[in-house]
Each structure stands twice: as C-alpha cells, then as structure tokens.
N, C-alpha and C positions, 0 to 999 in steps of 0.2 A: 576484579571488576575494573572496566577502563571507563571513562567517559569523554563523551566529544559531545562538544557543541555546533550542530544546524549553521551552516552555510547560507545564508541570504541572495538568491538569485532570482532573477525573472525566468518565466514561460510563458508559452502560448503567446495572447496579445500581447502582454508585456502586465500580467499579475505576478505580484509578490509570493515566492512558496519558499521555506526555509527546508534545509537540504543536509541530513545527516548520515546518509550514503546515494553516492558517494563522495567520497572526501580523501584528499591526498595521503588523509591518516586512517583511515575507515571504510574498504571500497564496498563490503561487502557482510552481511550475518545472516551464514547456511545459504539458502538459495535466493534472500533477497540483493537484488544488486542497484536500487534504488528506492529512497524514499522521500516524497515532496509532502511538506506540510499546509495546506493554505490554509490561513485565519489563526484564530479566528477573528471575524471582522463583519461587518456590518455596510453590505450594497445600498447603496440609494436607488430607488427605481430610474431603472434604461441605465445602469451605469456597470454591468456588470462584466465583466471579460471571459471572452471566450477564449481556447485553443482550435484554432481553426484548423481546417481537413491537413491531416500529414498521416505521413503512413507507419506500419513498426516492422520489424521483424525479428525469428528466434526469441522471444519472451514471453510471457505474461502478465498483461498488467491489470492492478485491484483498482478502483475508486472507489474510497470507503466515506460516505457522507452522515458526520455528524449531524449537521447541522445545512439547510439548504439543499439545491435540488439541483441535478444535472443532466441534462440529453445529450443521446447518444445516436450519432447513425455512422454507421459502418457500409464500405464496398462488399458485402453478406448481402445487400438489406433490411439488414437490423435497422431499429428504430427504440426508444426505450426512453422514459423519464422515470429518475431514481431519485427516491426524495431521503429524508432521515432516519440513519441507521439501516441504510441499504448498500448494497452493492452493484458495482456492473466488472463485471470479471470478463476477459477476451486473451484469449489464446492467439498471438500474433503468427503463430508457427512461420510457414515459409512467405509470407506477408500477406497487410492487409491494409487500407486504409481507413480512416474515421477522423469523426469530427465528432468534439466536446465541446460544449456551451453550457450556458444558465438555464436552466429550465423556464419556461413559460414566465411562470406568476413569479418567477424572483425576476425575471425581466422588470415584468410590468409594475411588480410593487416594492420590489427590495426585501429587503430583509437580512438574518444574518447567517455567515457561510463559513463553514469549516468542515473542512476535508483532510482528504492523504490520498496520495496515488503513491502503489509499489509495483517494481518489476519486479519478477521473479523469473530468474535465468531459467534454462530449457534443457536438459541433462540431454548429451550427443548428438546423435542422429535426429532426433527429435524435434529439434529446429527447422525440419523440414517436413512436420506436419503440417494437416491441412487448419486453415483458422478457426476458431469457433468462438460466440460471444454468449452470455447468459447475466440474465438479474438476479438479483435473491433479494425477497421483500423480508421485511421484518419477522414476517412469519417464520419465515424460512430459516432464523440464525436463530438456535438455540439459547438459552439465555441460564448462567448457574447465580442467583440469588442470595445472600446472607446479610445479617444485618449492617446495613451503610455498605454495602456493595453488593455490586453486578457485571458478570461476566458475562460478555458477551463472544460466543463460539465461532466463529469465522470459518478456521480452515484449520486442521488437526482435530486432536481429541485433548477435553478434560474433565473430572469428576461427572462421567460415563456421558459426557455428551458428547456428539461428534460435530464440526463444523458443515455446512453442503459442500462448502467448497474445494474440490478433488480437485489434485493436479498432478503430475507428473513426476513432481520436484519432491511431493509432500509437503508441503509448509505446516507451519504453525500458526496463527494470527488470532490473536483476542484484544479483545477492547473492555479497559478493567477501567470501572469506573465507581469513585467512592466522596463517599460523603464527608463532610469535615470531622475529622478527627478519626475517618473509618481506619481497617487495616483488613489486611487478611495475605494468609500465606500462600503461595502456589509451589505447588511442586511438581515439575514437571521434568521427568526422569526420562531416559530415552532418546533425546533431546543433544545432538552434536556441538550447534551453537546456539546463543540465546541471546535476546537482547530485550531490553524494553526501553521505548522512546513514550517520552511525557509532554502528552497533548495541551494541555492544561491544569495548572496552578503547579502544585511539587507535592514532591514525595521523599520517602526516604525509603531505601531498597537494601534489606541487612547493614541497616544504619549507616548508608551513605546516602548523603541529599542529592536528588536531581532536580534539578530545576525544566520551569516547561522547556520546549525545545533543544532538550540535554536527550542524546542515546548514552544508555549503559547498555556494556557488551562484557557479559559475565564471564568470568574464569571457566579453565574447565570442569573444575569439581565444583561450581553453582547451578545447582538444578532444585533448590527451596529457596525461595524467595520470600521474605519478609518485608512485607508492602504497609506504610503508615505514613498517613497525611496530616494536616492541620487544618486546611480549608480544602474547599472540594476541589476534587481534579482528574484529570482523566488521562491514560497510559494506555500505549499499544504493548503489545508482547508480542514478542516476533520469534523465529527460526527452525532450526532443519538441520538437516544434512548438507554440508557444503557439497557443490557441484565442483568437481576437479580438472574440469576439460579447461584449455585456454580460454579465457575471458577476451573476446576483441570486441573494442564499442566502437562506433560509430552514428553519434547523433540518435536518429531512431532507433538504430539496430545494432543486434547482439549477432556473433558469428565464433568458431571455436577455431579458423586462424584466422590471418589475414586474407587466403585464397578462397576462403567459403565468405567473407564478406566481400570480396570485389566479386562473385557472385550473385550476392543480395541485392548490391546497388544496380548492377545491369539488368535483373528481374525486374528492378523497381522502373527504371530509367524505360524499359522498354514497358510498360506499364499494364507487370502479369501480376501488380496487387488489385489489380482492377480500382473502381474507379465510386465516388457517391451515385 
C-alpha cells in the first residue's frame, strides 16, 4: 500500500478542492485520472462559487455530492439540480460544454458543501463518442447496510448490488461511511487497481492509518480490505482496470496522442462543442 497526500489547488471561480490525482507521484487508479475534493465547508448565503461555462472532452466526469446542492446546464440542454448523496455523471466524448454552480437555496441561504468530482479516461476510439449527461437520485444508488456502516454503490458491483452507473471504462466507486469506532471488511476481488481516498475524519486500512485527504493505492495482491475508525468518517473506494492507450491532457481535455488533441482544440476553437 502507498499513500499520498491531496494537492491543495484552486478551480472554477477560484474555490479551494484538495487534489490526490493527479499528482507528480500519483497520476492515476484503473481508469480514474482525476479527483477533486471540495469541503467540507460551510457557504454563507450569496457567497458561494461557481465553475463557469468551459468545455471537456474524451472523459467522463462524476459529481458526487455529500453534502449541498449543484446545477448543471450543459450545450445538450440539459438542465439538472442534484442535492445530497446524488450524482450527475456526463459523458464528455468528442465534446461538450457546461456550466456548474450552487444550486438555488444554497445560493440564497448557505449551508454546508462537500463534494468530489472524478474523471474517468475514455478507453481508444471512444473518445470520439457522442456526449451524453444523466442524474441518479438517491433512489437510484443502491445502499449495502451493517451495523455502524453503510455502503453506498455507485458504479461496479458489491455484496450483489450493482451500482446504475455504466461506463465504458467499468469503474468501481463507493462511498463507505461509518460510525465511531465502526469497521467492516470489503473484499473486492477482480479488481486491477484499488485505492481508497478519505473523505472525512480517518481510518485505518489493514492497519495502516489514513488520515482525511490521504489516497491509499493498494498493492497488487490487496483486494480484502480491513476498514476501522475511531470517530466517524467517510471513504471513497475507487478503481478498475487501467486504460493503456497514451494519456495526453490538456486543461479540459484528455486525447490518446498529441495529434488527436490538437484535433480536439480545433473542434473546440471552431465551436462543434456547441454552445449554452
């Protein structure tokens, strides 16, 4: 098991997200090739920041909202407010533009706000899908139950539940959340690379401590996880299969060399991501 510590940089208008891929030592685990943490933290009304209209492409990105509320409009015409314990998932394929803010009533009254946003790279040719965007309410994510924890199913399978969210890449994603002093084990076999990033308070993971905003990225041979806290806290559990094509970023966009992203930007520039 390795561990890295979250990056502290700005986005969007200029909010604070703490950043454990990528990282000069960490760029990637299985098919995620970004993860931004914001909060958790506490908006005062009218004071909340947005990410204004830019565009993506070749990815797909999660917004996974703990806590607070965010809208979403995309050059689709989508439209969407996703409050706690939801998602909005968008297929950037061969691009797309949108714009993320505070939802409504945390404008107007504040409150408190913790999230994650993940890419997830786009396996080859794929990248040059068409877009597509979708919510999933709380109904919709599956939830595995035991005493002092709850699992919440995202995207992969565990202990026969499946997450809604299908992709391309296959991912994994759960949100493991326990009570002071909970524990529980996962075992999840099958599984290429694995990591688990801690949301809040700590943990200990086959008895090594991660503290919040710590990613561990497990050995090859870790696939049972012994999870045990002290005070309450909450863990993402990530990964997949790594995607093997070349990795080229650029700002919004992911591309497999250099010649299919100077591509991307002239799609953009001559403006076939269309438009709000």
């Amino acid at each position: 098991m390795k561990i890295f510590q979250a990056q502290q940089t700005l986005e969007g208008a200029g909010f604070k997200v703490a950043r454990p891929i990528p990282t000069p030592v960490c760029e990637s685990v299985g098919p995620f090739i970004l993860l931004d943490h914001i909060g958790p933290l506490v908006a005062p009304a009218g004071q909340s920041v947005a990410a204004p209209t830019h565009p993506h492409a070749g990815i797909e990105t999660i917004s996974y909202f703990l806590d607070g509320e965010g809208f979403h409009q995309d050059s689709l015409g989508n439209k969407a407010t996703t409050g706690p314990g939801e998602v909005q998932w968008m297929r950037a394929g061969r691009g797309i533009v949108h714009d993320e803010a505070p939802g409504k009533s945390l404008v107007e009254r504040g409150g408190r706000v913790h999230a994650v946003q993940l890419w997830i790279n786009m396996p080859g040719a794929s990248k040059t899908s068409e877009p597509v965007y979708k919510s999933f309410r709380q109904a919709d994510i599956p939830k595995y139950v035991e005493s002092g924890v709850e699992i919440s199913v995202i995207a992969g399978q565990y202990a026969g539940l499946t997450g809604p969210l299908t992709t391309l890449a296959e991912p994994l994603l759960m949100r493991v959340s326990l009570k002071a002093n909970g524990s529980t084990c996962l075992i999840l076999s099958g599984i290429e690379a694995l990591g688990a990033f801690v949301l809040e308070g700590a943990v200990t993971i086959n008895g090594t401590p991660i503290a919040a905003n710590e990613l561990a990225v497990m050995g090859d041979s870790e696939r049972s996880l012994e999870i045990c806290c002290t005070t309450e806290s909450e863990l993402l559990v990530l990964g997949g299969h790594e995607i093997r094509d070349e990795l080229v970023r650029y700002g919004p966009f992911v591309a497999n060399s250099a010649a299919e992203m100077q591509q991307t930007i002239e799609r953009f520039q001559k403006g076939l991501f269309g438009e709000l």
